[in-house]
C-alpha positions in Angstrom: -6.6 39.4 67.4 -8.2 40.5 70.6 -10.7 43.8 70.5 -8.0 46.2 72.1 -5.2 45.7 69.4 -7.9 45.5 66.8 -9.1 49.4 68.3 -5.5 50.1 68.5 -5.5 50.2 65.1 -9.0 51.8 64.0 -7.9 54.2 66.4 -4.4 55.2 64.0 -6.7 54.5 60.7 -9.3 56.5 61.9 -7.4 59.4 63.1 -5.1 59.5 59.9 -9.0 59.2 57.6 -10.5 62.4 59.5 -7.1 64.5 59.5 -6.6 63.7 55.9 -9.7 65.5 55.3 -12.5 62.5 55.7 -15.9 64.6 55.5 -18.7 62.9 57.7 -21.6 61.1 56.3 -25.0 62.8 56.8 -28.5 61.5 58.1 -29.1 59.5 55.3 -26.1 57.1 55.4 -26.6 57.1 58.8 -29.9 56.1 59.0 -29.0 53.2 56.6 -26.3 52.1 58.6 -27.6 52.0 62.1 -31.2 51.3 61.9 -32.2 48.1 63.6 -28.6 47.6 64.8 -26.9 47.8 68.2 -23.8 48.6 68.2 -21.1 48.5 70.7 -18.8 51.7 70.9 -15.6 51.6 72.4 -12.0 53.4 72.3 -8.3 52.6 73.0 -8.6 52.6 76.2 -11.7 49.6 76.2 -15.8 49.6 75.6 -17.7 52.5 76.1 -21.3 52.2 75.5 -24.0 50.3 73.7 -26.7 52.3 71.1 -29.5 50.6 69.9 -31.1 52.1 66.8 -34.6 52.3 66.0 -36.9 53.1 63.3 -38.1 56.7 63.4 -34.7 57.8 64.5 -35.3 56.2 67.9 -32.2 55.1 70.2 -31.3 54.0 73.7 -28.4 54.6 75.1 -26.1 52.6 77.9 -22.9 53.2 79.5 -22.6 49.3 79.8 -23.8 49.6 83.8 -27.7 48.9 83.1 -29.0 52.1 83.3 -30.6 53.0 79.7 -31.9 56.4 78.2 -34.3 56.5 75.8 -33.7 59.4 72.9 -33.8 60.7 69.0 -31.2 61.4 66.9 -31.3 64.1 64.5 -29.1 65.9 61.7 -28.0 69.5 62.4 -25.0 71.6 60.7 -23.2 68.6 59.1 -23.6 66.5 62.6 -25.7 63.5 64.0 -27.1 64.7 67.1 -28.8 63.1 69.7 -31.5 64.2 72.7 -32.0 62.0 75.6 -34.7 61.9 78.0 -33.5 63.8 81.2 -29.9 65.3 79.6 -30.7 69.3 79.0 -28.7 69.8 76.2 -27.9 67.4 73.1 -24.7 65.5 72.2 -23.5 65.8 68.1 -21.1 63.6 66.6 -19.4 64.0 63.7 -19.5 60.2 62.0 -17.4 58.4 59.3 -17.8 55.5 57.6 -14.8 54.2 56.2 -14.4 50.1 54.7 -17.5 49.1 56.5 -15.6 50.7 60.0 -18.3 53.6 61.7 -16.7 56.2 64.1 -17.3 59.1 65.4 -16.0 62.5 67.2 -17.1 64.7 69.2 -18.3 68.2 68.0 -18.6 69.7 71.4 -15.3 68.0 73.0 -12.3 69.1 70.7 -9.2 66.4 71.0 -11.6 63.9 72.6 -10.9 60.4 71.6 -13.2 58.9 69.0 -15.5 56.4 69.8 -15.8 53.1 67.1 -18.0 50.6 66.5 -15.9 47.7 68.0 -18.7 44.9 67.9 -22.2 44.2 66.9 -24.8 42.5 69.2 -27.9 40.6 68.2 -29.4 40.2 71.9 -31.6 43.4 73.2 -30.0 45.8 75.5 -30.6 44.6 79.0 -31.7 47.6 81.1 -32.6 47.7 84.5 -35.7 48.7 85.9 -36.4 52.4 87.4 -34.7 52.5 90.5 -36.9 53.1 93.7 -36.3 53.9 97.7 -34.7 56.5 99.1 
């Protein structure tokens, strides 16, 4: 089974688990889950980014390209958000952990897709350096 029919079908799980009620995990369950991982999110339509999780809440975030951005996570009102360096505001998921299978929506996008966990990777992030010239 190749990663797109195996999201194909988290996708239709997942979406059937959070309409049939699903409430997300908190902080706590999160923080067990993620810490010392990095974790590969992705949707039906392919990848679409890489978290690594830290100790003290710590992440960085990639988009897959090579550009990274350090950041927290915290919990607020039932969500996992997250503040980046540079990014104003912050982004809050709503996660679920369901057979071992993590995903998450949105809180700020309603309908948005939601993102799962489609792979687990044991090498460090490769990030590029700052970029500099005009």
């Amino acid at each position: 089974m190749n990663w797109h029919s195996a999201l194909a079908g988290l996708t239709l799980c997942g979406a059937m688990g959070a309409a049939a009620g699903q409430t997300p995990i908190g902080a706590d369950e999160f923080a067990a889950f993620v810490t010392g991982r990095t974790l590969i999110f992705g949707t039906a339509a392919g990848p679409y980014g890489m978290e690594e999780y830290s100790e003290g809440r710590r992440v960085r975030w990639s988009f897959l390209d090579g550009d990274c951005v350090e950041g927290v996570w915290y919990p607020q009102d039932g969500a996992i958000c997250f503040a980046y360096e540079g990014r104003p505001e912050p982004q809050c998921w709503h996660f679920y952990l369901q057979g071992g299978q993590l995903s998450a929506n949105t809180v700020e996008q309603t309908g948005a897709p939601p993102l799962y966990v489609i792979r687990e990777s044991d090498a460090p992030m490769q990030c590029l350096g700052p970029r500099i010239g005009v």
